[in-house]
KEMARDO-46040 format. One line per 2 residues: their letters; for each residue x, y, z of N, C-alpha, C. Coordinates in nm, 3 decimals. Layout:
N
a = X Y Z X Y Z X Y Z; ...
This chain:
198
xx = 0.085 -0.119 0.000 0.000 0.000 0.000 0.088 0.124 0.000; 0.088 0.206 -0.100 0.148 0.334 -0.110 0.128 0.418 0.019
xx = 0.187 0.486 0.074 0.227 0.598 0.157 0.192 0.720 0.091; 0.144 0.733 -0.009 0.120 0.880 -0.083 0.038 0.907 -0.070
xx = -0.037 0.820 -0.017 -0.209 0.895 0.038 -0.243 0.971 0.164; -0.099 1.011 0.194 -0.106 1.116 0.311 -0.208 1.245 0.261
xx = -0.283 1.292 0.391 -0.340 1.406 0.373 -0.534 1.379 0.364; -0.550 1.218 0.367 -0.713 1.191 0.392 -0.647 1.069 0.479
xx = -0.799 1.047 0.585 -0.810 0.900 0.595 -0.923 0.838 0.518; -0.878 0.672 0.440 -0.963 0.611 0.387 -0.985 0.511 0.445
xx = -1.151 0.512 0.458 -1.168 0.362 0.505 -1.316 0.353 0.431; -1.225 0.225 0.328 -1.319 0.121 0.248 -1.336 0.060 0.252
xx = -1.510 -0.011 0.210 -1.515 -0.162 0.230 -1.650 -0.157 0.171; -1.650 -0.288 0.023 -1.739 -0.290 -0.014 -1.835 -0.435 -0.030
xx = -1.932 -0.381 0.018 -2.071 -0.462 0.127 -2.108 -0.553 -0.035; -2.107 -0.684 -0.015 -2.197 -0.715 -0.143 -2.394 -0.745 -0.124
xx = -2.447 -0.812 -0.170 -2.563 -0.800 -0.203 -2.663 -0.871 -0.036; -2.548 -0.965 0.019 -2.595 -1.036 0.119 -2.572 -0.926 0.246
xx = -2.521 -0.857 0.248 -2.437 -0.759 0.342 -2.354 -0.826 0.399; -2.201 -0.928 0.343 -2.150 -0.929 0.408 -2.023 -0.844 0.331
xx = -1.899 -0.827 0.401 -1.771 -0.781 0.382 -1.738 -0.821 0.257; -1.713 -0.732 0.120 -1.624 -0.856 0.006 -1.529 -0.787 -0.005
xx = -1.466 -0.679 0.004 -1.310 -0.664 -0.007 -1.244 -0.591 0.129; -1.110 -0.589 0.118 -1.037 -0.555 0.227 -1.054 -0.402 0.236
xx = -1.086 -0.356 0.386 -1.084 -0.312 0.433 -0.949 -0.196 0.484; -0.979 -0.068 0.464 -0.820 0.013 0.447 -0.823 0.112 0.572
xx = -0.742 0.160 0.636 -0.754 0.290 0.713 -0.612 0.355 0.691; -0.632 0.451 0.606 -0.531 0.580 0.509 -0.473 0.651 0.697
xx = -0.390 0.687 0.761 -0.427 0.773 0.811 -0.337 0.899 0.803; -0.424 1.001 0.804 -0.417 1.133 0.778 -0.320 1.218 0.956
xx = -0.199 1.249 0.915 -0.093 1.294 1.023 -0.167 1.416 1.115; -0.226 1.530 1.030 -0.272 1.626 1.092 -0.464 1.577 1.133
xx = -0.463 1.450 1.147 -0.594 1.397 1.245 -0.591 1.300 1.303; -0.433 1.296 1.330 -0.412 1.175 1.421 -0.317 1.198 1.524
xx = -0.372 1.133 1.662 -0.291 1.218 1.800 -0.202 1.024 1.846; -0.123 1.043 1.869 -0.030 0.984 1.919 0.027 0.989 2.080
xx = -0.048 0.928 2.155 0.002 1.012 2.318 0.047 0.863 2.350; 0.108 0.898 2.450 0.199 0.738 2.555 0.156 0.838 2.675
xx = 0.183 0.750 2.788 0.145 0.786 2.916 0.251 0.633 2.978; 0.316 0.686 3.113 0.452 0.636 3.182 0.446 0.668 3.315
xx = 0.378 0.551 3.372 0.337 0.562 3.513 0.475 0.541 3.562; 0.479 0.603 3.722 0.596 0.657 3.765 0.545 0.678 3.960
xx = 0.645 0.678 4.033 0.610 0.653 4.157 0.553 0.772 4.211; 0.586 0.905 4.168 0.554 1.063 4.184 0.436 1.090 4.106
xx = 0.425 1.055 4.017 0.379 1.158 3.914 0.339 1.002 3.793; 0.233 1.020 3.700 0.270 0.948 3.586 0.278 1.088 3.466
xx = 0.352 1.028 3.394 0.439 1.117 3.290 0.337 1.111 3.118; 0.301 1.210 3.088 0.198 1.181 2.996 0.296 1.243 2.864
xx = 0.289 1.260 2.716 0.329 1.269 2.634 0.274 1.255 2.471; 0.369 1.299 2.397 0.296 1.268 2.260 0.405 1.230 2.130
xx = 0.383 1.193 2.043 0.452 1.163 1.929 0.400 1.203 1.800; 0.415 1.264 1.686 0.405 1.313 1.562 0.383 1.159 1.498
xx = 0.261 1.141 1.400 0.264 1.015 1.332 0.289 1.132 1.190; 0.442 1.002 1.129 0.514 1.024 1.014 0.433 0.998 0.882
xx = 0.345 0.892 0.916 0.263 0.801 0.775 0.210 0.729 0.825; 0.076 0.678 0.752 0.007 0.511 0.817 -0.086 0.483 0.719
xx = -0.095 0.374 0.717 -0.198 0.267 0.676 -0.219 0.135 0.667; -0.300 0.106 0.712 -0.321 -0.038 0.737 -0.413 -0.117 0.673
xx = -0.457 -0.242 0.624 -0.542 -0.299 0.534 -0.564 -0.413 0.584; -0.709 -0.454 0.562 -0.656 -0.623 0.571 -0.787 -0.696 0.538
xx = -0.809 -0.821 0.493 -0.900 -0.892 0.428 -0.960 -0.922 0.514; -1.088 -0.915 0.531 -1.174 -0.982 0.618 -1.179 -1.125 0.607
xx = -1.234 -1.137 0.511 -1.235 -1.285 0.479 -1.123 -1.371 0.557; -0.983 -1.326 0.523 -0.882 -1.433 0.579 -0.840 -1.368 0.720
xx = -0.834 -1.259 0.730 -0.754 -1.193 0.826 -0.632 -1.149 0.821; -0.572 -1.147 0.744 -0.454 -1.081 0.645 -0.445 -0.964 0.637
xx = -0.311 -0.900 0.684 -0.332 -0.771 0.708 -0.206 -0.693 0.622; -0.193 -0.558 0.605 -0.039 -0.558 0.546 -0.058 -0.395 0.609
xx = 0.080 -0.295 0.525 0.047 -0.136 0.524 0.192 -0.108 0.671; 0.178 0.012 0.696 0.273 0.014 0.797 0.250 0.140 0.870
xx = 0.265 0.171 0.980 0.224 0.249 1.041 0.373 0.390 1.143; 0.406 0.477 1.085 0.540 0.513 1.108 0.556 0.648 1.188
xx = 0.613 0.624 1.340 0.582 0.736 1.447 0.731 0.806 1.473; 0.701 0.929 1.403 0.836 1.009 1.459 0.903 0.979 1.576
xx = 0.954 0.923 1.645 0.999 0.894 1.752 1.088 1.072 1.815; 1.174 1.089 1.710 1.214 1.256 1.735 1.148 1.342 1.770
xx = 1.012 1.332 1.738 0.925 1.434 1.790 0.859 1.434 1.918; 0.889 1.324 1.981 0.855 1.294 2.110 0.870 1.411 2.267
xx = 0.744 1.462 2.266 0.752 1.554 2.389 0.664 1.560 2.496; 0.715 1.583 2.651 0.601 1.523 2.764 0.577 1.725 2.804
xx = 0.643 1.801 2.731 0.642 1.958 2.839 0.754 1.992 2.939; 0.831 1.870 2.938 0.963 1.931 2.995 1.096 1.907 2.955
xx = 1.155 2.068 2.920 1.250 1.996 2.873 1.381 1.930 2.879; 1.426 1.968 3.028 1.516 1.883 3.094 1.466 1.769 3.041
xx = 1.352 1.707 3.107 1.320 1.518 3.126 1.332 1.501 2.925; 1.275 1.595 2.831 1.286 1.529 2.710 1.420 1.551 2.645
xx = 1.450 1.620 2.695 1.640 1.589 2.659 1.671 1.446 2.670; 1.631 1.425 2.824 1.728 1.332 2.857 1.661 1.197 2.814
xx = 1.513 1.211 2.777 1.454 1.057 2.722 1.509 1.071 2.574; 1.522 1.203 2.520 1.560 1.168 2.356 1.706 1.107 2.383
xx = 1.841 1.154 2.449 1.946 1.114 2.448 1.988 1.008 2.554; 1.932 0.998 2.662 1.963 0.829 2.706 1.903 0.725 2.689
xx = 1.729 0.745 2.627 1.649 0.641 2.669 1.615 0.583 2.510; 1.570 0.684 2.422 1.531 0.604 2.315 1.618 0.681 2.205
xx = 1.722 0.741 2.215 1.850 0.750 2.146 1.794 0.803 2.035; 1.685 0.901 1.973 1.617 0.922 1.869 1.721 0.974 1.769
xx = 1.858 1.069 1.795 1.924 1.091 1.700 1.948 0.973 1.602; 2.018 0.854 1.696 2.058 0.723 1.651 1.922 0.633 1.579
xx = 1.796 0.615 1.589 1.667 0.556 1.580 1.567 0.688 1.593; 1.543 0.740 1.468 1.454 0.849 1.465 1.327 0.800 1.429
xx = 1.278 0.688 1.423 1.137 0.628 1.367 1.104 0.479 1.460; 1.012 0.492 1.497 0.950 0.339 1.501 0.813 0.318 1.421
xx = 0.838 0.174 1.404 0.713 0.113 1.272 0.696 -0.010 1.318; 0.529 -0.008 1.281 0.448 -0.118 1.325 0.416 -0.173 1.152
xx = 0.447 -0.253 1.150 0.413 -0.356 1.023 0.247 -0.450 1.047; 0.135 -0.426 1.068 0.039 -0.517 1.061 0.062 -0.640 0.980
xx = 0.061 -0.757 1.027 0.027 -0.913 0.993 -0.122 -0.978 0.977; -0.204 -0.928 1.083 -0.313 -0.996 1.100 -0.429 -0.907 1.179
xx = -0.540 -0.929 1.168 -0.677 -0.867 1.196 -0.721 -1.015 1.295; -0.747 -1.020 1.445 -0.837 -1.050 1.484 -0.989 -1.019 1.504
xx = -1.114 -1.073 1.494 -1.235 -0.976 1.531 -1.301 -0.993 1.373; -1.412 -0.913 1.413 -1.519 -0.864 1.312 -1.566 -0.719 1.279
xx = -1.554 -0.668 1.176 -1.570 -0.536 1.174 -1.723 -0.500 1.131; -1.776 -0.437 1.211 -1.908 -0.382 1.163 -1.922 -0.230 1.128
xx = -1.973 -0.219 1.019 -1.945 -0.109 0.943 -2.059 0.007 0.999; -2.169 -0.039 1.077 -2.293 0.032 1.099 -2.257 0.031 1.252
xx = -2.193 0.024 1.370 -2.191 0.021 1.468 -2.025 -0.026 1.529; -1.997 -0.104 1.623 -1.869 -0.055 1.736 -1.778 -0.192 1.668
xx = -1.697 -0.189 1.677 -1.578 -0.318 1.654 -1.486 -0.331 1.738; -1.418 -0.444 1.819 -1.338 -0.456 1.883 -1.239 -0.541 1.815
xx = -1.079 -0.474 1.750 -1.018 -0.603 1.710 -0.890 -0.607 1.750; -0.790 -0.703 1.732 -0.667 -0.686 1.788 -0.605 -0.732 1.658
xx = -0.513 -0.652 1.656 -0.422 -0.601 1.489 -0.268 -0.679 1.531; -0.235 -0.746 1.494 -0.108 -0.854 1.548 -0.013 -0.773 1.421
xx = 0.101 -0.755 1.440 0.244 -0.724 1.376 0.342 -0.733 1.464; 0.449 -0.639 1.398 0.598 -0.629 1.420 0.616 -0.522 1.450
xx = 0.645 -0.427 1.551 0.694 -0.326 1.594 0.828 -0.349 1.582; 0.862 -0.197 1.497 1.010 -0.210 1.496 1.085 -0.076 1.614
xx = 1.179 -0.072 1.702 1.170 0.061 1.735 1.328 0.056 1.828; 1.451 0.120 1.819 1.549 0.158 1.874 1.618 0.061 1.794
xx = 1.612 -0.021 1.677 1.682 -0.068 1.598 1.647 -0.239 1.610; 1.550 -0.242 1.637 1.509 -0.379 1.649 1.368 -0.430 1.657
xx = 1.316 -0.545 1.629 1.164 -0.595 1.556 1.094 -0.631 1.682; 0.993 -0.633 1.739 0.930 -0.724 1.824 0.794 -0.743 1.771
xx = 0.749 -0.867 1.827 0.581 -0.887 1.785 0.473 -0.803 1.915; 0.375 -0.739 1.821 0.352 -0.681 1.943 0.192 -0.693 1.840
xx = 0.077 -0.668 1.966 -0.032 -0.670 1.921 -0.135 -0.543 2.000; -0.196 -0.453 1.885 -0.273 -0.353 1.927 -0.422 -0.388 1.950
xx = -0.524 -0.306 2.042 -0.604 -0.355 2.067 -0.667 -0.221 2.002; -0.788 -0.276 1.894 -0.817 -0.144 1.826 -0.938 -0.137 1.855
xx = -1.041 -0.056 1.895 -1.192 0.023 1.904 -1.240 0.100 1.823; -1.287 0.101 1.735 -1.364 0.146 1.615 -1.521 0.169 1.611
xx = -1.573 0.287 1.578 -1.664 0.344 1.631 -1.697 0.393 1.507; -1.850 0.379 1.462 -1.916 0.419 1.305 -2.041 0.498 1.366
xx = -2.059 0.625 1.410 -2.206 0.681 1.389 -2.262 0.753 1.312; -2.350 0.747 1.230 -2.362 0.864 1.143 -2.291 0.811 1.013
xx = -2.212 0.979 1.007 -2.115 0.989 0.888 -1.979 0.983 0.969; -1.965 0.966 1.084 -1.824 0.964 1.183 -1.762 0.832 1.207
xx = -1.618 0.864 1.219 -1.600 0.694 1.227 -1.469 0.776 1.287; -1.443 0.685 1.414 -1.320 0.680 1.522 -1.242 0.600 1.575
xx = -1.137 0.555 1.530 -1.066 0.427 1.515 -0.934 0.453 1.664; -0.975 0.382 1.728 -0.854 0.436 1.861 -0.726 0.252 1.912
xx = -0.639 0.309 1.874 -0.542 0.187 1.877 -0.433 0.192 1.962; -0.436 0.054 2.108 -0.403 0.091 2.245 -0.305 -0.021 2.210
xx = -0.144 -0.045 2.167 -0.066 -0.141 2.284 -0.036 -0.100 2.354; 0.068 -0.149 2.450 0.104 -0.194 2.578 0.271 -0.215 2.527
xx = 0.373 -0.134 2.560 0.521 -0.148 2.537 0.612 -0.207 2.617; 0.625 -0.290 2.642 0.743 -0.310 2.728 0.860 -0.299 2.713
xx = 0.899 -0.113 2.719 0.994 -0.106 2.606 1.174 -0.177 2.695; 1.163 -0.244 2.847 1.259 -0.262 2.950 1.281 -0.394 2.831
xx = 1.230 -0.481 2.825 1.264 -0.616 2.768 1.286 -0.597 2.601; 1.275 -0.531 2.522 1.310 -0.479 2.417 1.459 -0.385 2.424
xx = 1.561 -0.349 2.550 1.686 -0.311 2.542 1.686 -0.190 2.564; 1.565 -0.097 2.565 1.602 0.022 2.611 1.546 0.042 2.778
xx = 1.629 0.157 2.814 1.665 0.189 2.919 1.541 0.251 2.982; 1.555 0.196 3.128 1.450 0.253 3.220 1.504 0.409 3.299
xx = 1.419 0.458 3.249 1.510 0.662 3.321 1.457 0.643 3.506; 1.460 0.502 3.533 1.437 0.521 3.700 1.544 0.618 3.746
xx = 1.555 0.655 3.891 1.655 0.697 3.931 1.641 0.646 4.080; 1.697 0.697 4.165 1.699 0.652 4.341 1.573 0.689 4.350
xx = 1.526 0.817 4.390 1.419 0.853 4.450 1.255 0.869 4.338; 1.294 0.830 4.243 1.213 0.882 4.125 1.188 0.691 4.022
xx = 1.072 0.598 4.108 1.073 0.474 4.014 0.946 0.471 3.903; 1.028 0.429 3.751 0.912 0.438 3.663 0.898 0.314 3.616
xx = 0.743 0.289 3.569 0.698 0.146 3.517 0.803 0.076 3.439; 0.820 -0.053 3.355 0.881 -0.095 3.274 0.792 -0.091 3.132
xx = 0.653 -0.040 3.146 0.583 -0.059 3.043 0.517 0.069 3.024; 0.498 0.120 2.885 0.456 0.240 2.844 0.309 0.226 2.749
xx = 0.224 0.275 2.824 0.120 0.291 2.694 0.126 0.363 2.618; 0.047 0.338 2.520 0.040 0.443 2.370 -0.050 0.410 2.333
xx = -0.148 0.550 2.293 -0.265 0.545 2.209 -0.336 0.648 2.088; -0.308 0.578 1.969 -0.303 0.655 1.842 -0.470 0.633 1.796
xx = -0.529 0.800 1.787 -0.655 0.771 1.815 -0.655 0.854 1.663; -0.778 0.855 1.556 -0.792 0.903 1.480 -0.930 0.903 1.428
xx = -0.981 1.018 1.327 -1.132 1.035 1.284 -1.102 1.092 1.156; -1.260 1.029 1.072 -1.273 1.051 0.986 -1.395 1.107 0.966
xx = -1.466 1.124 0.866 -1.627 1.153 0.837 -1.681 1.079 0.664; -1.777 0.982 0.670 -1.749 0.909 0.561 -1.848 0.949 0.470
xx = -1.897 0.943 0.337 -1.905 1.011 0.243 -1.995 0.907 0.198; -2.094 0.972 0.116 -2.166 0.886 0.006 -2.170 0.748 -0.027
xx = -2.034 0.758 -0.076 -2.000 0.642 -0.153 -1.952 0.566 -0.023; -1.935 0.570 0.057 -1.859 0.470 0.211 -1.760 0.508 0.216
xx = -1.636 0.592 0.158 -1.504 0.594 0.193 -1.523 0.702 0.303; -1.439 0.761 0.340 -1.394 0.824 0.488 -1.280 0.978 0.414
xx = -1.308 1.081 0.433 -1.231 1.161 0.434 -1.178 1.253 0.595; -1.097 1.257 0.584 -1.033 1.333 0.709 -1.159 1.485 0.742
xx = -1.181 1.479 0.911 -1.253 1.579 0.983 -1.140 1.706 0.962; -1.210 1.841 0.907 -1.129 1.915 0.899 -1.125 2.009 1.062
Protein backbone atom coordinates (compact mmCIF):
# COMPACT_ATOMS: atom_id res chain seq x y z
CA UNK A 1 0.00 0.00 0.00
CA UNK A 2 1.48 3.34 -1.10
CA UNK A 3 2.27 5.98 1.57
CA UNK A 4 1.20 8.80 -0.83
CA UNK A 5 -2.09 8.95 0.38
CA UNK A 6 -1.06 11.16 3.11
CA UNK A 7 -3.40 14.06 3.73
CA UNK A 8 -7.13 11.91 3.92
CA UNK A 9 -8.10 9.00 5.95
CA UNK A 10 -9.63 6.11 3.87
CA UNK A 11 -11.68 3.62 5.05
CA UNK A 12 -13.19 1.21 2.48
CA UNK A 13 -15.15 -1.62 2.30
CA UNK A 14 -17.39 -2.90 -0.14
CA UNK A 15 -20.71 -4.62 1.27
CA UNK A 16 -21.97 -7.15 -1.43
CA UNK A 17 -25.63 -8.00 -2.03
CA UNK A 18 -25.95 -10.36 1.19
CA UNK A 19 -24.37 -7.59 3.42
CA UNK A 20 -21.50 -9.29 4.08
CA UNK A 21 -17.71 -7.81 3.82
CA UNK A 22 -16.24 -8.56 0.06
CA UNK A 23 -13.10 -6.64 -0.07
CA UNK A 24 -10.37 -5.55 2.27
CA UNK A 25 -10.84 -3.12 4.33
CA UNK A 26 -8.20 0.13 4.47
CA UNK A 27 -7.54 2.90 7.13
CA UNK A 28 -5.31 5.80 5.09
CA UNK A 29 -4.27 7.73 8.11
CA UNK A 30 -4.17 11.33 7.78
CA UNK A 31 -0.93 12.94 10.23
CA UNK A 32 -2.72 16.26 10.92
CA UNK A 33 -5.94 13.97 12.45
CA UNK A 34 -4.12 11.75 14.21
CA UNK A 35 -2.91 12.18 18.00
CA UNK A 36 -0.30 9.84 19.19
CA UNK A 37 0.02 10.12 23.18
CA UNK A 38 1.99 7.38 25.55
CA UNK A 39 1.45 7.86 29.16
CA UNK A 40 4.52 6.36 31.82
CA UNK A 41 3.37 5.62 35.13
CA UNK A 42 5.96 6.57 37.65
CA UNK A 43 6.10 6.53 41.57
CA UNK A 44 5.54 10.63 41.84
CA UNK A 45 3.79 11.58 39.14
CA UNK A 46 2.70 9.48 35.86
CA UNK A 47 4.39 11.17 32.90
CA UNK A 48 1.98 11.81 29.96
CA UNK A 49 3.29 12.69 26.34
CA UNK A 50 2.96 12.68 22.60
CA UNK A 51 4.52 11.63 19.29
CA UNK A 52 4.05 13.13 15.62
CA UNK A 53 2.64 10.15 13.32
CA UNK A 54 5.14 10.24 10.14
CA UNK A 55 2.63 8.01 7.75
CA UNK A 56 0.07 5.11 8.17
CA UNK A 57 -1.98 2.67 6.76
CA UNK A 58 -3.21 -0.38 7.37
CA UNK A 59 -5.42 -2.99 5.34
CA UNK A 60 -6.56 -6.23 5.71
CA UNK A 61 -9.00 -8.92 4.28
CA UNK A 62 -11.74 -9.82 6.18
CA UNK A 63 -12.35 -12.85 4.79
CA UNK A 64 -8.82 -14.33 5.79
CA UNK A 65 -7.54 -11.93 8.26
CA UNK A 66 -4.54 -10.81 6.45
CA UNK A 67 -3.32 -7.71 7.08
CA UNK A 68 -0.39 -5.58 5.46
CA UNK A 69 0.47 -1.36 5.24
CA UNK A 70 2.73 0.14 7.97
CA UNK A 71 2.24 2.49 10.41
CA UNK A 72 5.40 5.13 11.08
CA UNK A 73 5.82 7.36 14.47
CA UNK A 74 8.36 10.09 14.59
CA UNK A 75 9.99 8.94 17.52
CA UNK A 76 12.14 12.56 17.35
CA UNK A 77 9.25 14.34 17.90
CA UNK A 78 8.55 12.94 21.10
CA UNK A 79 7.52 15.54 23.89
CA UNK A 80 6.01 15.23 27.64
CA UNK A 81 6.42 19.58 28.39
CA UNK A 82 9.63 19.31 29.95
CA UNK A 83 12.50 19.96 28.73
CA UNK A 84 15.16 18.83 30.94
CA UNK A 85 13.20 15.18 31.26
CA UNK A 86 12.86 15.29 27.10
CA UNK A 87 16.40 15.89 26.59
CA UNK A 88 17.28 13.32 28.57
CA UNK A 89 14.54 10.57 27.22
CA UNK A 90 15.60 11.68 23.56
CA UNK A 91 19.46 11.14 24.48
CA UNK A 92 19.63 8.29 27.06
CA UNK A 93 16.49 6.41 26.69
CA UNK A 94 15.31 6.04 23.15
CA UNK A 95 18.50 7.50 21.46
CA UNK A 96 16.17 9.22 18.69
CA UNK A 97 19.24 10.91 17.00
CA UNK A 98 20.58 7.23 16.51
CA UNK A 99 16.67 5.56 15.80
CA UNK A 100 14.54 8.49 14.65
CA UNK A 101 11.37 6.28 13.67
CA UNK A 102 9.50 3.39 15.01
CA UNK A 103 7.13 1.13 12.72
CA UNK A 104 4.48 -1.18 13.25
CA UNK A 105 4.13 -3.56 10.23
CA UNK A 106 0.39 -5.17 10.61
CA UNK A 107 0.27 -9.13 9.93
CA UNK A 108 -3.13 -9.96 11.00
CA UNK A 109 -6.77 -8.67 11.96
CA UNK A 110 -8.37 -10.50 14.84
CA UNK A 111 -12.35 -9.76 15.31
CA UNK A 112 -15.19 -8.64 13.12
CA UNK A 113 -15.70 -5.36 11.74
CA UNK A 114 -19.08 -3.82 11.63
CA UNK A 115 -19.45 -1.09 9.43
CA UNK A 116 -22.93 0.32 10.99
CA UNK A 117 -21.91 0.21 14.68
CA UNK A 118 -18.69 -0.55 17.36
CA UNK A 119 -15.78 -3.18 16.54
CA UNK A 120 -13.38 -4.56 18.83
CA UNK A 121 -10.18 -6.03 17.10
CA UNK A 122 -6.67 -6.86 17.88
CA UNK A 123 -4.22 -6.01 14.89
CA UNK A 124 -1.08 -8.54 15.48
CA UNK A 125 2.44 -7.24 13.76
CA UNK A 126 5.98 -6.29 14.20
CA UNK A 127 6.94 -3.26 15.94
CA UNK A 128 10.10 -2.10 14.96
CA UNK A 129 11.70 0.61 17.35
CA UNK A 130 15.49 1.58 18.74
CA UNK A 131 16.82 -0.68 15.98
CA UNK A 132 15.09 -3.79 16.49
CA UNK A 133 11.64 -5.95 15.56
CA UNK A 134 9.30 -7.24 18.24
CA UNK A 135 5.81 -8.87 17.85
CA UNK A 136 3.52 -6.81 19.43
CA UNK A 137 -0.32 -6.70 19.21
CA UNK A 138 -2.73 -3.53 19.27
CA UNK A 139 -6.04 -3.55 20.67
CA UNK A 140 -8.17 -1.44 18.26
CA UNK A 141 -11.92 0.23 19.04
CA UNK A 142 -13.64 1.46 16.15
CA UNK A 143 -16.64 3.44 16.31
CA UNK A 144 -19.16 4.19 13.05
CA UNK A 145 -22.06 6.81 13.89
CA UNK A 146 -23.62 8.64 11.43
CA UNK A 147 -21.15 9.89 8.88
CA UNK A 148 -18.24 9.64 11.83
CA UNK A 149 -16.00 6.94 12.27
CA UNK A 150 -13.20 6.80 15.22
CA UNK A 151 -10.66 4.27 15.15
CA UNK A 152 -8.54 4.36 18.61
CA UNK A 153 -5.42 1.87 18.77
CA UNK A 154 -4.03 0.91 22.45
CA UNK A 155 -0.66 -1.41 22.84
CA UNK A 156 1.04 -1.94 25.78
CA UNK A 157 5.21 -1.48 25.37
CA UNK A 158 7.43 -3.10 27.28
CA UNK A 159 9.94 -1.06 26.06
CA UNK A 160 12.59 -2.62 29.50
CA UNK A 161 12.64 -6.16 27.68
CA UNK A 162 13.10 -4.79 24.17
CA UNK A 163 16.86 -3.11 25.42
CA UNK A 164 16.02 0.22 26.11
CA UNK A 165 16.65 1.89 29.19
CA UNK A 166 14.50 2.53 32.20
CA UNK A 167 15.10 6.62 33.21
CA UNK A 168 14.37 5.21 37.00
CA UNK A 169 16.55 6.97 39.31
CA UNK A 170 16.99 6.52 43.41
CA UNK A 171 14.19 8.53 44.50
CA UNK A 172 12.13 8.82 41.25
CA UNK A 173 10.73 4.74 40.14
CA UNK A 174 9.12 4.38 36.63
CA UNK A 175 6.98 1.46 35.17
CA UNK A 176 8.81 -0.95 32.74
CA UNK A 177 5.83 -0.59 30.43
CA UNK A 178 4.56 2.40 28.44
CA UNK A 179 1.20 2.91 26.94
CA UNK A 180 0.40 4.43 23.70
CA UNK A 181 -2.65 5.45 22.09
CA UNK A 182 -3.03 6.55 18.42
CA UNK A 183 -6.55 7.71 18.15
CA UNK A 184 -7.92 9.03 14.80
CA UNK A 185 -11.32 10.35 12.84
CA UNK A 186 -12.73 10.51 9.86
CA UNK A 187 -16.27 11.53 8.37
CA UNK A 188 -17.49 9.09 5.61
CA UNK A 189 -19.05 10.11 2.43
CA UNK A 190 -21.66 8.86 0.06
CA UNK A 191 -20.00 6.42 -1.53
CA UNK A 192 -18.59 4.70 2.11
CA UNK A 193 -15.04 5.94 1.93
CA UNK A 194 -13.94 8.24 4.88
CA UNK A 195 -12.31 11.61 4.34
CA UNK A 196 -10.33 13.33 7.09
CA UNK A 197 -12.53 15.79 9.83
CA UNK A 198 -11.29 19.15 8.99
Amino acid sequence: MSRSALGRLLFACSVGASGTLAADIVLDLDRAQTEVNFTLPATLHTVHGSFRLRSGTVHYDPATGKAGGEVIVDVASGATGNGARDGKMHKDVLESPRFPDAVFTPTGVEGRFDPQGTSELAVHGLFQIHGAAHELTLQAHIETKGDQLTATLRPELPYTKWGIRNPSTLFLRVSDKVQLEIRTTSRKSADGSATAVP
